[in-house]
N, C-alpha and C positions, 0 to 999 in steps of 0.2 A: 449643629456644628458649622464654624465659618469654614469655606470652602477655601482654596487655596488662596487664590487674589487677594480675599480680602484677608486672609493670614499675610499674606506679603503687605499689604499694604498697612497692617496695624505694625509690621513688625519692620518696616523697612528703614526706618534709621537708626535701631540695634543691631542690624546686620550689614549697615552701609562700610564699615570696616573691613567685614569680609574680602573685599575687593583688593586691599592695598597687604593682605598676607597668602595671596596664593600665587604661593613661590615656588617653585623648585631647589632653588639655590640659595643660601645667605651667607652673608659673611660679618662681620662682627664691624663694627663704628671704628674707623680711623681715630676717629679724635678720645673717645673712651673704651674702646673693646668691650663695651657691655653687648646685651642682646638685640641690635639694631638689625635691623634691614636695610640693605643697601641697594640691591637693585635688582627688577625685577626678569625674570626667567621664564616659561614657556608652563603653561598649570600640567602638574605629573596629571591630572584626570584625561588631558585630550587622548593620552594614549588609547584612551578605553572608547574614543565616538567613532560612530557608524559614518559612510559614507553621508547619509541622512542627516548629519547632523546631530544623532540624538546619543548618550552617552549610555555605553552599557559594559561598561567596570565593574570590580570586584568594591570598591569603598565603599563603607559602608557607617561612617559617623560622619555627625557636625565638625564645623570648623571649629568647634569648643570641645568637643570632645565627646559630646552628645550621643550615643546610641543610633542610629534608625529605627523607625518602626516599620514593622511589616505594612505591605499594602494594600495588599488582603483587608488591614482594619480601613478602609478608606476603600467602600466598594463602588460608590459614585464615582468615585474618580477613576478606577480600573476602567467601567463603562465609558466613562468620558474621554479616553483615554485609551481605544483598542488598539492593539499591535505596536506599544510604544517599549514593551519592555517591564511591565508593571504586570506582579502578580507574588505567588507564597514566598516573597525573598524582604529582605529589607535591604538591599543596596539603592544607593543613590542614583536618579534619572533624573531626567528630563524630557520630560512628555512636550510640555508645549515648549520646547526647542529653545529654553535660557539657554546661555552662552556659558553659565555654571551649572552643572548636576545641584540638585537639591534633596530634601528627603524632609518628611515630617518628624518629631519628635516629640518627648514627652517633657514638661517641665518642671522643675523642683515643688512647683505646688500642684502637680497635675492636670493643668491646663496642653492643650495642644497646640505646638506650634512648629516653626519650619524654618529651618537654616539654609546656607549652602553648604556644601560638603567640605571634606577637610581634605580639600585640593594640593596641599604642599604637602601630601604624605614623599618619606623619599627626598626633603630637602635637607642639605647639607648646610654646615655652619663651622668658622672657624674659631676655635674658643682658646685665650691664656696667652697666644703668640704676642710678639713685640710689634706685629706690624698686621693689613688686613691678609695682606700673601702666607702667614702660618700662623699655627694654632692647632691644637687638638682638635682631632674630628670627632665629629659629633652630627647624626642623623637622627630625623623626624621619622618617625612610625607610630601608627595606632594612637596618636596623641602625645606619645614622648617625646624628647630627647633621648637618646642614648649613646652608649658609645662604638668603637670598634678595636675587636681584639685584636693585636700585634702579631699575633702569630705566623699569620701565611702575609702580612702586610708586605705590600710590594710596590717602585714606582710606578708599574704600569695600575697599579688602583692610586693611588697620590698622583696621577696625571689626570686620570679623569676626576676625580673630584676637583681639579682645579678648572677643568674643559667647562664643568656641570655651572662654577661660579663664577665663570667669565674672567678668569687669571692667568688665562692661556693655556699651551697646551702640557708644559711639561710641568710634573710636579715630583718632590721628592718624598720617602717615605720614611719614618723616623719613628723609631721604637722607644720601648719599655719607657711611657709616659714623660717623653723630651719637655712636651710643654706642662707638664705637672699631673696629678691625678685626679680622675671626675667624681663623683660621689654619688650620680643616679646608677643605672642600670646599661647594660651593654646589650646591642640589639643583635651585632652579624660577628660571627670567628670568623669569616671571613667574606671577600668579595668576589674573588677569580676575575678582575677584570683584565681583557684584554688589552688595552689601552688604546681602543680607538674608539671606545664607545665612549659618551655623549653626555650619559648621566647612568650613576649607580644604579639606576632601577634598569639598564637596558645589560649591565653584567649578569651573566646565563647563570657562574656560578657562584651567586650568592649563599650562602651558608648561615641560615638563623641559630647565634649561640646553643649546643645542646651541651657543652664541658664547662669546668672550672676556666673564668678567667677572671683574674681580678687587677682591682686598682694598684696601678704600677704595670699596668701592659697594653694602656687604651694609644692607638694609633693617633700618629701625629704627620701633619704637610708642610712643607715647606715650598710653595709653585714660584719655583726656579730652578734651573739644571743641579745638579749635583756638580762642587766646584773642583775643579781637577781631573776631570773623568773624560773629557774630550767632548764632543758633541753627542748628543742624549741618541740613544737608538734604542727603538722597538718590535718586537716579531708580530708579523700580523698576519692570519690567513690559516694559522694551520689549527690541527684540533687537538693539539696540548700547547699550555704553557709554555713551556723549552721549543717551540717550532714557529716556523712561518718564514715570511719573507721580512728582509733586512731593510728596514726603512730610518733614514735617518734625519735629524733636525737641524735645520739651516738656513739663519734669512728669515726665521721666522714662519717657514714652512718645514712638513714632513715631504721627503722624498724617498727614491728608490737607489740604489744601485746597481752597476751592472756588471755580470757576470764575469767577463774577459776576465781572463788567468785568476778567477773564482777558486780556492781550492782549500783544503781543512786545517791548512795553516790561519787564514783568514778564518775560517771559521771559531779556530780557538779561541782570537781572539775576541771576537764577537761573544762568545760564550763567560770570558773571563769580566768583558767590562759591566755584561749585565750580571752576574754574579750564578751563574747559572751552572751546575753541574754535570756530570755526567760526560761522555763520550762528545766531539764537538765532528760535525758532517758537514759538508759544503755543499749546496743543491744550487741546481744551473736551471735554465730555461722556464724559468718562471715556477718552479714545482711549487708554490702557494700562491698560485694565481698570480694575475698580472696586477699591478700598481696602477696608479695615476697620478698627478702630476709631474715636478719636475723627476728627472735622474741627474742628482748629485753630484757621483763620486764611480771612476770606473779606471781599472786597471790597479786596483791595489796587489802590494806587493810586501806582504806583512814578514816578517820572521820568529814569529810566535810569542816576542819577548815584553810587545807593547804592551801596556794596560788599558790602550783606548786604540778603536781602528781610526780614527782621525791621525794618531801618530804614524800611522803605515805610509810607505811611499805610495802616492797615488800621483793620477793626471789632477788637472786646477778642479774646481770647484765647476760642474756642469759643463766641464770638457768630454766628450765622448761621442761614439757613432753608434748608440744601441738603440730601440727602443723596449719597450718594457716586456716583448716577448723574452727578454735575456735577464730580467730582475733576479736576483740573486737570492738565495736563502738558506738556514742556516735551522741545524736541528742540535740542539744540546742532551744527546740521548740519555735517559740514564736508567732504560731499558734492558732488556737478554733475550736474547730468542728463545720463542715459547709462550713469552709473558703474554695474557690472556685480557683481555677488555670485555664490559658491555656497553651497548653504547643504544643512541637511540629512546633513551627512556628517561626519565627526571629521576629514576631512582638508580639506585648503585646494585641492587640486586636483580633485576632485572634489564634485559634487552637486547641485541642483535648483538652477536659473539667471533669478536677479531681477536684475531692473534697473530704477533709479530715474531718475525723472522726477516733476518740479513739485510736490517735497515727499515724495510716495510711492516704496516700493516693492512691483513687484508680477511676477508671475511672466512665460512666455513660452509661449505656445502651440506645441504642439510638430506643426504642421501642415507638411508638407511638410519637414523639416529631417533635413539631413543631413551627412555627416562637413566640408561645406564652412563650414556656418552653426557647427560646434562648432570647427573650426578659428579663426575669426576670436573667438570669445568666449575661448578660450584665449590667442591672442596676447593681447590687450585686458590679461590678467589676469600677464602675465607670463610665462607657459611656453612653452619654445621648440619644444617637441616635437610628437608628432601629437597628434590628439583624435579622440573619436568622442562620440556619442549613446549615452545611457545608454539601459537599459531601460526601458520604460514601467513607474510608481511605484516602481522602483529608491531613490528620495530619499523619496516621502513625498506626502503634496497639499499646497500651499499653501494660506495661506488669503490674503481680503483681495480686491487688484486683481489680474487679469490685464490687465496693460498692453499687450503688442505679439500680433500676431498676423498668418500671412501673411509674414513675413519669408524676406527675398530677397536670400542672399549668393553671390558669386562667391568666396570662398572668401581673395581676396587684399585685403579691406578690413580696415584697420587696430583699426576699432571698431565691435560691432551697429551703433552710429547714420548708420554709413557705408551699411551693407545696406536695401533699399527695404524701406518695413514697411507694412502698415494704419496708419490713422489712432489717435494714442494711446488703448488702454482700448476702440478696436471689435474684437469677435471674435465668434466663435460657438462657444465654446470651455464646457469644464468644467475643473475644476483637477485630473481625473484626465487631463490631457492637459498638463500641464505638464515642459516638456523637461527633462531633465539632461544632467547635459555629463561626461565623464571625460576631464582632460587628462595627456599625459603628463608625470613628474615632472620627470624628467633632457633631456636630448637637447642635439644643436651647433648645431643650425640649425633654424629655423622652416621651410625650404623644401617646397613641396608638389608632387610632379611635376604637373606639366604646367598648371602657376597662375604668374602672373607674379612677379616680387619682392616678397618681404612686405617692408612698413614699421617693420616694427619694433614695440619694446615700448609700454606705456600712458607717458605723462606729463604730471604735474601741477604746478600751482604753486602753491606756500605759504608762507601766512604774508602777503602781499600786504593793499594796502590794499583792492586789486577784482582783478576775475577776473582783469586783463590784466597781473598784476607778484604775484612770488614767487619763494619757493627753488624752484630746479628740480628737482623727483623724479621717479625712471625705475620700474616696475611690472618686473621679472623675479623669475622664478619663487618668484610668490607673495609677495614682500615688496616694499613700498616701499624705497628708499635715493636716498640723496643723488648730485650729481654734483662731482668735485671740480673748482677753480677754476684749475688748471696749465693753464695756454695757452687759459682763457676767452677769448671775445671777443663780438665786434656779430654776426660770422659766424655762429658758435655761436648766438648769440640769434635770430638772422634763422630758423636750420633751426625752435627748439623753438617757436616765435610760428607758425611757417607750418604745422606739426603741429598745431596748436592751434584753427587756424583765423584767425588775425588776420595783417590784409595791408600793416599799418602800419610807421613805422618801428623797429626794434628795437633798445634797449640792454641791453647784457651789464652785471650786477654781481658781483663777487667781493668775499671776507671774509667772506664768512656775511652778506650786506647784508641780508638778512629773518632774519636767526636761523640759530644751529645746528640742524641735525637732530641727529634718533636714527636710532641701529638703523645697518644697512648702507652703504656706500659704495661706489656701485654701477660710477660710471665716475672717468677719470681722464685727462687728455690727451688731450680728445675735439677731432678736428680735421677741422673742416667745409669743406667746400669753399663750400658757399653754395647747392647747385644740389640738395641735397636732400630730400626734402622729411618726413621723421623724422629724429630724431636716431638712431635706432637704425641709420640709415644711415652716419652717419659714423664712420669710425674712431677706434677710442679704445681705452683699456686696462681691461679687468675689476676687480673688485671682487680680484683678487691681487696682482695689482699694484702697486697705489696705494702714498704714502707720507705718502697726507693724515690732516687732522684734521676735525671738523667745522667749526672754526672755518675751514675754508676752503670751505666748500661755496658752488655756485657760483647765480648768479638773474639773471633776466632781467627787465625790462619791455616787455612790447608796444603797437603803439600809441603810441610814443614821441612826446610833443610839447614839446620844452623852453618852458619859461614863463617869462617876463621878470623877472629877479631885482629891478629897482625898479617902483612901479608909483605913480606922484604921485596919482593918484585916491582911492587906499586911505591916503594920509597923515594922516586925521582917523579912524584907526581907535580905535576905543573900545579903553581899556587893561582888560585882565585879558580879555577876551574870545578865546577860542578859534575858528578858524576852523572853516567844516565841520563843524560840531556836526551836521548835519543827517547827511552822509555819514555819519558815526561813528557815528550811531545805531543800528546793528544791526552795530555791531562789538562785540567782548568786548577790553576792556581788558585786563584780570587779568595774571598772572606782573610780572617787574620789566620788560619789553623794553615801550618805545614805541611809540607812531606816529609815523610822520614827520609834522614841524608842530604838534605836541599841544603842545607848551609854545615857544611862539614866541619868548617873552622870554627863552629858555636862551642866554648867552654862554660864550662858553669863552675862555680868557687862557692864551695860549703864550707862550712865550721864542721871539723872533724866530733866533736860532740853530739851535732844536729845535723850528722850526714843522711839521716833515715826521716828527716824532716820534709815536708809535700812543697819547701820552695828551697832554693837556692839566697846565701847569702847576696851574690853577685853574678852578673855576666863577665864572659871573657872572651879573647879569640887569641885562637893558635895562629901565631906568625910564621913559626918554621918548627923545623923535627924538635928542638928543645925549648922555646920562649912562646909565652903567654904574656897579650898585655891586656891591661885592665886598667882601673881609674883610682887612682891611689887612696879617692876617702875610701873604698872598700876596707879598707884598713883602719882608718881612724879609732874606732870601737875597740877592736881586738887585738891591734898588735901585728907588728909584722912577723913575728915567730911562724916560720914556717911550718912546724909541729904540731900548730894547730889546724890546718888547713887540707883538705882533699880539692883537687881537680875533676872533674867527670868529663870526660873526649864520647864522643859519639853518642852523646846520651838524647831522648826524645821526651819519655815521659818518667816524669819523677819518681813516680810510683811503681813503675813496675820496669825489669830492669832490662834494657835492649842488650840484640845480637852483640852491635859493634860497638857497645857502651863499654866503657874502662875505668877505674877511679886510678886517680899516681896524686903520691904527695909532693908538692912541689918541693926545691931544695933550699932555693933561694928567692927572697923576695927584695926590688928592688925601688923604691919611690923615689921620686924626682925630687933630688935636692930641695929645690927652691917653695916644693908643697908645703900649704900652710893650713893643718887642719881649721883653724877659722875662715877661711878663703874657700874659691873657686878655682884661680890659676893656675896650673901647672898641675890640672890632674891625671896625671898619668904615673903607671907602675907596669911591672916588667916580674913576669916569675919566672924562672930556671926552672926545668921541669927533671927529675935524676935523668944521667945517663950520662956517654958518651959524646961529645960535640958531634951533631949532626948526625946521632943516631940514639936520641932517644925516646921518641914513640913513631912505630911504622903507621905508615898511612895504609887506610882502603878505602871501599866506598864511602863513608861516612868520616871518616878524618883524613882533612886536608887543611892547608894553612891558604889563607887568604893574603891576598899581595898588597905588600907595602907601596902607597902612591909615590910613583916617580917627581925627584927633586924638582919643586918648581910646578907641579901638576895643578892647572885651574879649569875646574869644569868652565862648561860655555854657559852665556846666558839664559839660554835652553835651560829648566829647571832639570839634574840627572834624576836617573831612571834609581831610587838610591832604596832601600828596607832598611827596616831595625828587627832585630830576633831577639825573642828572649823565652822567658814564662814569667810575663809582667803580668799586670794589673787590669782585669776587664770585669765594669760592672763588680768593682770595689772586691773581686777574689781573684788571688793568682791564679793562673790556670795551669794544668796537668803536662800537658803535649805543650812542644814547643811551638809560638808563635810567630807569625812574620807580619810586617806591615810596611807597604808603600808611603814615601816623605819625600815630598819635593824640600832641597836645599831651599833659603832664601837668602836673597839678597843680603847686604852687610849692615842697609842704611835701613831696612827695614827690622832687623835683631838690635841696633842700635837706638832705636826709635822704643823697640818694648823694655829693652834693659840697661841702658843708660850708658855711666861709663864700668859697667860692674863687667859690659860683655867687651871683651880685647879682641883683636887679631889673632889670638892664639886659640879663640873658641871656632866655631860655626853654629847657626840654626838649621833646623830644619821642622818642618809638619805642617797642618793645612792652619789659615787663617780662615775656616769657612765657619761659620756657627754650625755647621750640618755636619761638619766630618771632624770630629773630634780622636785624632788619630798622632798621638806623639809620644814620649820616651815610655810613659805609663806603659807602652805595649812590649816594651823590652824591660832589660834590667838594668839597673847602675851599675857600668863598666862593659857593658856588652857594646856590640859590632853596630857602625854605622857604616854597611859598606853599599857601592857606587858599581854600578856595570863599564868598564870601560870598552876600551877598543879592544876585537878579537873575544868577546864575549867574558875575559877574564874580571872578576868582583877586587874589587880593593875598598882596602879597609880605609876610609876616612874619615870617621869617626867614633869616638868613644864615647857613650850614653853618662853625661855627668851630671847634671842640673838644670833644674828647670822652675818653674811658679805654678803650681797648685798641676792637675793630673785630665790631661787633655782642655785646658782652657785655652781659646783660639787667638787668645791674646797674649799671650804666652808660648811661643812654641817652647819647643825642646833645647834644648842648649849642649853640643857634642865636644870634647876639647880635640881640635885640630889637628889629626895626627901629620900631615903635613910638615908642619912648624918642629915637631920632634922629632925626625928623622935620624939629624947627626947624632942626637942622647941615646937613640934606640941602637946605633950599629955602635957606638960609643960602649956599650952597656953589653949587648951579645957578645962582641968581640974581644971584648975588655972585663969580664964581668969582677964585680970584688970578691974578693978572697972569700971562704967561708969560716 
């Protein structure tokens, strides 16, 4: 057999190619978007050489796709060759020190021969975009393409893919197959990157597909900021996603911020612009390590209302006296005290066991503990099977708090916090005595001989306006998921409230009543007797089962106290004013789903026929105690006959029926003279609601009238801070729960540029012109509220959702008819209304 050299040398200009495709990075031909390569990147294989120069990596095929052969079958050359890395393995080296790993191979006719390895494992490609800057992603692995699933897709992984292709640092991330669908196979559900790594292969948690995902959900980049959103910011440092320190982008650079009158008002908003959930914390003194480079931006002064911390009053642009001992940061908790981690290990079942409390987390003295105390932190975590105690430093030391110590389980409590402990944070401990836990993966039953019944798995609830109401999520083995709403009930509610800890009364919600989940669906048909005291007790059907969706996932409120739908005392409620501002202040707005009661003056207008229908004919808004206005084609179809027509005040979700929801039939309906069902202009209408003048629906939390713009009112050039509400249009299905969405106003010369002379002075636009945020009237109703944050925090209505060209096309915004311009027809109209 020819010995290596002279394999290379008979084979050396079939593999002279090799050279010009080990890439890391590619992006697709400017001038044809075929499969070009552009330009070259750093070879993914260096990661694997030795100080020595010699490569001792995991790869293990040709650049073609080829196999390796063991090298064992090549014993000369082991000899020839000691101590270089060569032996029962077939991974690619480099013995005599090429600048490529290599590996021999077998050929289609059986001859032997020798490549270089397939050094662009891990390179990224943009495929379908209009430009080389986007495109569906698409990664090299094991000789594929593939794709990546949209799921957990996020900017800070759309950043680094664009870092990895030389497009710079910031990228944006764009779902449910923006640039179209792929047809081969999908390689990662997800990436976990942080966003300041380098290239996808350096993201920790990577996720190799093991679910359903299919074409119509491959991840897509757009490396450019997201348009509207203020200057791009990323958390970096801490050890979840939702943490770290606040670094922002500027000039072309990442920077830091500093601390000075740092506080959790800033923090919301940090939380809201990245879209990030949960609880929002302000952290001073560098608590995620110090930064480097420049510092920014210091002395912000937010009021929780911005949608970008760029809008916060600050000092100029790298005006400040700190250095980066004072770097700022920001944790988006969406945590509870108790909640239980492992950590330290590559797997989720295994490794050094934190548990958070009062903001921290911090580890677990491993005094006394034994297969009983690892038993109860595994159920907690989802796994049904046994558990034992790791070795001592098996995971590693922690660092930080050690929180509990002396911990004292019977083996059958459902959560550590149920086991007697020391007082939190007292110990006499070092963090080389920090416990680990190994639970089993698989198993059928939680059962422990000779321990009473376990309780079952963790559950939590999300999405909730407070701890005591959300979607109901069950912890088994190791993921979160949903539970489905088939034969929900009070019952049901009553078990997961009494698991929980609350002794109140309990209402069941279905429809997704707090939002869809992701990821798993864990139960199905769960049927509670009442008398249990986990849900993991009652009977129900597994995650095989099931025949649901998310949109049916089921939620509870605890602590139930229904509240009085009128309330005369609250009848001189100031217009535009939102209730609860105070409650809401350490909530994150963000994505399009509401809160219940945030826009109080939302009306919705059904056809009395099809009032038990899952959408509304129209939006509306309540002006004062008796008038509703709306947009007068709402009428075109049916008739202005009042008799046929229901109002809903206070209503949330369609489907199921709220506290402070109320139906009244209007008495009178009034449209604008000069409206011309074949036209746009003059779309406005006016309903009489029964009653009294000025006392015919009492206000509460949940209804209140939105304020008429003062005569003559012009926002500044400053785009306003303005929503639209409805239960519009997303991803081509109405949605249940009412929606909101942020619109900047635009210009007059810019609506007249898209719609000719069709748009007057008595319209307005509003929505993004970005190809990436596809965000306009689709997300409300026709006739529903276009209102404006003015001065003194009060919402004024100025505009009405009338028409627009095809449903988020960024050429096209939204078109609102002016409520400004009809002011005098409006008090005209109240105060004068026609006879009946």
């Amino acid at each position: 057999m020819m010995d290596k050299e002279a394999l290379k040398g008979l084979f050396s200009l079939s593999i002279a190619w090799c050279f010009l495709i080990s890439l890391s990075g590619e992006v697709i031909s400017q001038d044809t978007y075929l499969n070009t390569l552009q330009s070259a990147a750093p070879l993914s294989c260096s990661e694997g050489f030795t100080e020595l120069g010699y490569y001792n990596g995991s790869v293990s095929q040709t650049d073609s796709g080829s196999p390796c052969l063991k090298w064992t079958e090549f014993p000369d050359y082991v000899l020839q060759y000691p101590s270089r890395g060569l032996g029962d393995h077939s991974y690619c080296r480099n013995p005599d020190r090429e600048s490529n790993p290599w590996c021999f191979f077998r050929q289609s006719s059986g001859a032997i021969g020798w490549a270089y390895c397939d050094c662009h494992q891990g390179a990224a490609r943009l495929v379908g975009g209009s430009s080389p800057q986007s495109g569906r992603l698409e990664v090299y692995l094991n000789g594929q393409w593939g794709a990546v699933c949209d799921t957990h897709w996020t900017d800070r992984d759309a950043s680094v893919i664009c870092k990895q292709l030389g497009l710079g640092e910031i990228g944006t991330a764009l779902q449910h197959s923006y640039f179209g669908p792929g047809s081969g196979l999908f390689h990662y559900e997800r990436l976990g990157c942080r966003g300041n790594e380098n290239s996808l292969l350096d993201c920790r948690s990577r996720k190799f597909v093991t679910s359903d995902c299919n074409h119509g959900n491959e991840a897509g980049v757009v490396c450019a900021a997201p348009e509207g959103n203020g200057a791009p910011l990323r958390l970096v440092g801490g050890l979840e996603d939702f943490e770290g320190r606040v670094e922002v982008y500027h000039d072309g650079r990442w920077g830091t911020i500093c601390d000075d009158q740092w506080d959790d008002i800033d923090a919301e908003v940090v939380c809201r612009q990245l879209g990030l959930g949960g609880v929002p914390k302000a952290w001073t003194w560098a608590h995620f390590g110090q930064g480097s480079g420049p510092i920014f931006l210091d002395r912000l002064q937010c009021t929780g209302n911005e949608l970008s911390l760029e809008e916060c009053p600050h000092n100029n642009w790298q005006q400040h006296n700190c250095d980066h001992m004072e770097d700022a940061g920001v944790s988006c908790n969406p945590y509870t005290d108790g909640v239980v981690r492992l950590v330290g290990s590559d797997s989720p079942w295994e490794g050094r066991l934190e548990v958070y409390h009062s903001g921290d987390w911090g580890t677990v003295c491993d005094d006394n503990w034994t297969e009983h105390h690892a038993q109860v932190v595994c159920r907690q975590l989802g796994f049904r099977g046994r558990a034992e105690v790791a070795s001592d430093g098996l995971y590693g030391e922690g660092t930080g708090l050690i929180l509990l110590d002396e911990v004292q389980c019977k083996g059958s409590e459902g959560t550590l916090l149920a086991c007697g402990h020391a007082e939190w944070g007292r110990h006499d401990c070092s963090h080389s005595e920090d416990v680990g836990v190994r639970c089993e993966r698989g198993g059928e039953t939680n059962e422990v001989p000779g321990l009473p019944h376990i309780t079952g798995p963790l559950v939590r609830l999300v999405a909730g306006e407070s701890r005591k109401e959300g979607r109901v999520e069950v912890f088994l083995n190791g993921q979160w998921g949903s539970v489905c709403d088939d034969g929900w009930n009070d019952i049901n509610a009553a078990v997961v409230c009494r698991q929980l800890g609350f002794v109140g009364v309990s209402k069941a919600r279905s429809m997704a009543y707090f939002g869809e989940g992701q990821g798993l669906i864990h139960l199905d048909n769960v049927r509670c007797t009442g008398a249990e005291t986990s849900l993991g007790e009652c009977p129900a059907e597994g995650e095989d089962a099931h025949d649901c969706r998310h949109s049916e996932d089921a939620g509870v409120i605890c602590d139930y106290v229904p509240e009085p739908v009128g309330d005369g005392a609250i009848i001189t409620q100031t217009c535009g004013m939102r209730p609860n501002t105070q409650r809401r202040r350490r909530r994150i707005i963000g994505g399009d789903k509401s809160i219940r009661g945030d826009w109080p003056w939302q009306v919705s207008l059904w056809l009395k026929s099809q009032s038990k229908g899952n959408h509304p004919l129209c939006g509306a808004t309540l002006i004062n105690s008796c008038w509703v206005l709306t947009a007068a084609h709402c009428f075109k179809r049916f008739g202005r006959d009042p008799s046929r027509y229901v109002l809903r005040l206070g209503d949330y979700h369609t489907e199921e029926r709220d506290d402070f929801e109320r139906s009244l039939s209007p008495e009178l309906i009034v449209i604008h003279r000069k409206y011309r069902s074949q036209g746009s202009e003059y779309d406005i209408a006016l309903l009489r609601l029964k009653g009294t003048e000025g006392n015919c629906v009492a206000f509460n939390p949940h209804t209140n009238s939105a304020c008429l713009p003062a005569p003559g009112n012009k926002w500044g050039k400053r785009p306003a801070a303005c929503v639209i509400t409805g239960w519009g249009i997303t991803d081509s299905e109405y949605s249940r729960t009412l929606l909101q969405a942020w619109v900047p106003l635009l210009p007059t010369w810019k609506c007249k540029k898209r719609y000719g002379k069709r748009y007057t002075s008595r319209m307005l636009c509003a929505g993004s012109l970005s190809d990436r945020r596809r965000v306009d009237s689709c997300q409300g109703d026709s006739g529903g509220p276009l209102v404006c944050q003015g001065e003194g925090g009060r919402w004024v209505l100025t505009g009405i959702i009338s028409w627009g060209h095809g449903c988020g096309d960024p050429s096209f915004p939204g078109v609102y008819t002016r409520v400004s311009r009809f002011l005098r027809w409006i008090d005209q109209v109240t105060n004068n209304p026609p006879k009946i």
